[in-house]
C-alpha positions, 0 to 999 in steps of 0.5 A: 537885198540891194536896199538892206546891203545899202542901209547896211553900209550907211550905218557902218559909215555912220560908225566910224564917223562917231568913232572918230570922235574917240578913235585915231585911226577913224579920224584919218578915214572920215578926214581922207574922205573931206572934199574927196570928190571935188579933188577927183573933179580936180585932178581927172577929165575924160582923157585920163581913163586910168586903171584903177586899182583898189586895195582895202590896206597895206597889205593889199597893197603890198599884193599890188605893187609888183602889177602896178610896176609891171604895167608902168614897165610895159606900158608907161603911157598908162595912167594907174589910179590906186583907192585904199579904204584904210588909212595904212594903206594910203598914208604907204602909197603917198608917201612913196608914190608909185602909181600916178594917183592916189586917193581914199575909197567914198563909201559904198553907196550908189550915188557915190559909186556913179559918181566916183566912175562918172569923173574917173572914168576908168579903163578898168578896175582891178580889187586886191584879194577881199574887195567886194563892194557891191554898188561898186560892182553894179556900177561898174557892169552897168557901165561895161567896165571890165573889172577883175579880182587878183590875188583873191582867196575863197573858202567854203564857210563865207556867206557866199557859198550858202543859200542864204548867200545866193544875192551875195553870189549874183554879184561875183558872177557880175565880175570879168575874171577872178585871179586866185591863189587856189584850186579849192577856190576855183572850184568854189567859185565854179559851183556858184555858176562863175567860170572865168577863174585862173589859178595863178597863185598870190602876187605877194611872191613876185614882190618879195622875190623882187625886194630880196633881189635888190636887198642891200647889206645893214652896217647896224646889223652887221655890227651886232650879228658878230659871229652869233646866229640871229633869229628875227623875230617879226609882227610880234605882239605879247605871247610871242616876245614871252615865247622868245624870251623863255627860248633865248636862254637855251640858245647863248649863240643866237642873238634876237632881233624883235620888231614888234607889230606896234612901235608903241609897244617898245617899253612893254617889249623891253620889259620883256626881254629886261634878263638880256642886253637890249639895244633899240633901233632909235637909239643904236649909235648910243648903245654897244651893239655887239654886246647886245643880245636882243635888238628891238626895231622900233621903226616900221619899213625895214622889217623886210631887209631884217629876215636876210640876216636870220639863221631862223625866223619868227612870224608873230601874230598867231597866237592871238591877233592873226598869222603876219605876212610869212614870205617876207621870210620865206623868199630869204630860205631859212625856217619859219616858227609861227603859234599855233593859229593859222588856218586861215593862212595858205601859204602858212598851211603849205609851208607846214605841210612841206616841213618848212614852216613849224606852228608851235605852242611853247618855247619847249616846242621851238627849243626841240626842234632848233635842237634838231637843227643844231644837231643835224645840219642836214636837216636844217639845210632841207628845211631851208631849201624847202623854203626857198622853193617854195617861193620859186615854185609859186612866183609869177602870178603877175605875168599871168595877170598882166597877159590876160587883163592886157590882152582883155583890155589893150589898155 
């Protein structure tokens, strides 16, 4: 099995490498790669012994962050190596650097695998949430180097837990400790034969918590908030901006700020809302924002600072793409509206089944309920402390981590 699971990511690399001829996004994964392992060479010698982190993206990333600043605060002395195998999340980390290094993931291939381990020779290895790259894995038991999954997430119907899955199993069982969000999980994972499972939660509350903690005012949204309510609408795509669209004008004491998932989009997000007076972000000093009603954020990095000024917020994606990260909004404590698919989003499924959070399907959905807000304002003050202990109910995942890893490896 090891031999076709190889093959396998031979020609998915070989893929990519053909749709870089066409495709951006695969030119910045095959050129990130170039001369990766001479600047390895360059950059590690056997002293180094880093923890390595690994992340597949940006959101992973996001899940590493708050362990990657625990660690630089107890224990700076130690070196952090973080791998990404999308460009999004390398392109993020470079740019802010937070750990010592940064570099892409080689292809998971035995030869890459001992060679990567070989010249960083890392203390440990820690994968974010889905990272499940096999010769990695191999490699790493063969070599005795703990490695440990944190923020992982598992569920019934991945290949893992079916007998044609049982190659697939082997090599979690391999793995020093996981770190999951979940019970279903845990007890998943102990029906495969591995025992050593804490439930501790996803990281991603410690690091909104941290980033509200710290969250300073916006002169711009000061401006055009006035004295109107503001839902903030963010990682929208088509079907929620017509949503909002229909919803707005029911609603002429809101305002709308709407950051779309892709900045590209802005001209088609326009359009959308063209019955309303619209500002874009880019150009905010040349327009009237207090008179605007709907403000369209065509930057990226600023999203999360947008939700403390929403009266509601709106998480785009489920309708189509795939539910955004919610606790950006959350940890904020005001309600939540969302389409209707997220099944496969937990703390989306538990915040609707707190009545924190609500799926709709329509803009008359959303409009019944932010009726019921705006006719009872007790109900509206429920919803929004059930949001905001939610976060606090769920925080702490990185304390735990950090004890348990510290105490495994002394670093």
């Amino acid at each position: 099995m090891n031999v076709l699971y190889t093959i396998g990511i031979w020609f998915y690399g070989l893929g990519i490498r053909v749709a870089a001829l066409f495709n951006e996004k695969a030119r910045l994964w095959v050129r990130g790669r170039k001369g990766l392992f001479a600047e390895l060479e360059r950059t590690f010698d056997s002293k180094s012994n880093p923890v390595w982190i690994h992340c597949a993206s940006l959101g992973e990333y996001e899940q590493a962050k708050p362990l990657i600043e625990k660690i630089k605060q107890e224990q700076p002395e130690t070196k952090i190596l973080t791998t990404f195998f999308s460009p999004s999340g390398y392109v993020q980390a470079v740019k802010k650097p937070l750990a010592d290094y940064n570099f892409y993931l080689p292809l998971d291939l035995p030869h890459n695998a001992r060679k990567f381990l070989d010249i960083v020779q890392p203390a440990s290895a820690i994968f974010v949430k889905y990272e499940f790259w096999y010769n990695f894995m191999q490699e790493l038991h063969r070599k005795s180097i703990p490695f440990y999954y944190i923020s992982a997430i598992f569920r019934e119907t991945q290949h893992f837990f079916k007998p044609s899955g049982r190659w697939f199993a082997k090599q979690l069982q391999q793995a020093s400790h996981f770190f999951v969000q979940t019970e279903k999980s845990k007890e998943l994972l102990e029906g495969i034969g591995i025992k050593q499972v804490t439930v501790c939660g996803d990281t991603r509350f410690d690091r909104v918590k941290a980033i509200a903690a710290q969250v300073q005012p916006f002169d711009f949204m000061e401006t055009f908030r006035g004295d109107k309510k503001v839902i903030v609408a963010g990682s929208t795509w088509g079907p929620d901006e017509q949503l909002l669209a229909q919803l707005l004008q029911h609603f002429p004491n809101y305002k709308l700020v709407v950051a779309p998932h892709e900045i590209s989009r802005t001209p088609e997000v326009k359009q959308t809302f063209a019955a309303y007076k619209t500002a874009i972000y880019s150009s905010k000093e040349a327009s009237n924002l207090a008179d605007a009603q709907v403000f369209i954020i065509d930057t990226i990095g600023i999203l999360n600072r947008l939700y403390q000024y929403s009266a509601v917020s709106y998480i785009g994606g489920a309708f189509k793409t795939g539910l955004h990260n919610i606790l950006e909004a959350a940890v904020y404590g005001k309600p939540i509206f969302f389409g209707p698919h997220y099944d496969h989003f937990n703390e989306a499924i538990n915040l609707v089944t707190l009545k924190g959070a609500f799926s709709v399907a329509s803009a008359d959905e959303m409009h019944s309920i932010m009726t019921q807000f705006e006719q009872h304002p007790e109900y509206y003050a429920q919803t929004c402390d059930i949001c905001q202990e939610y976060v606090a109910q769920n925080s702490g995942a990185v304390n735990i981590i950090y004890e348990n890893i510290k105490i495994k490896n002394s670093y």
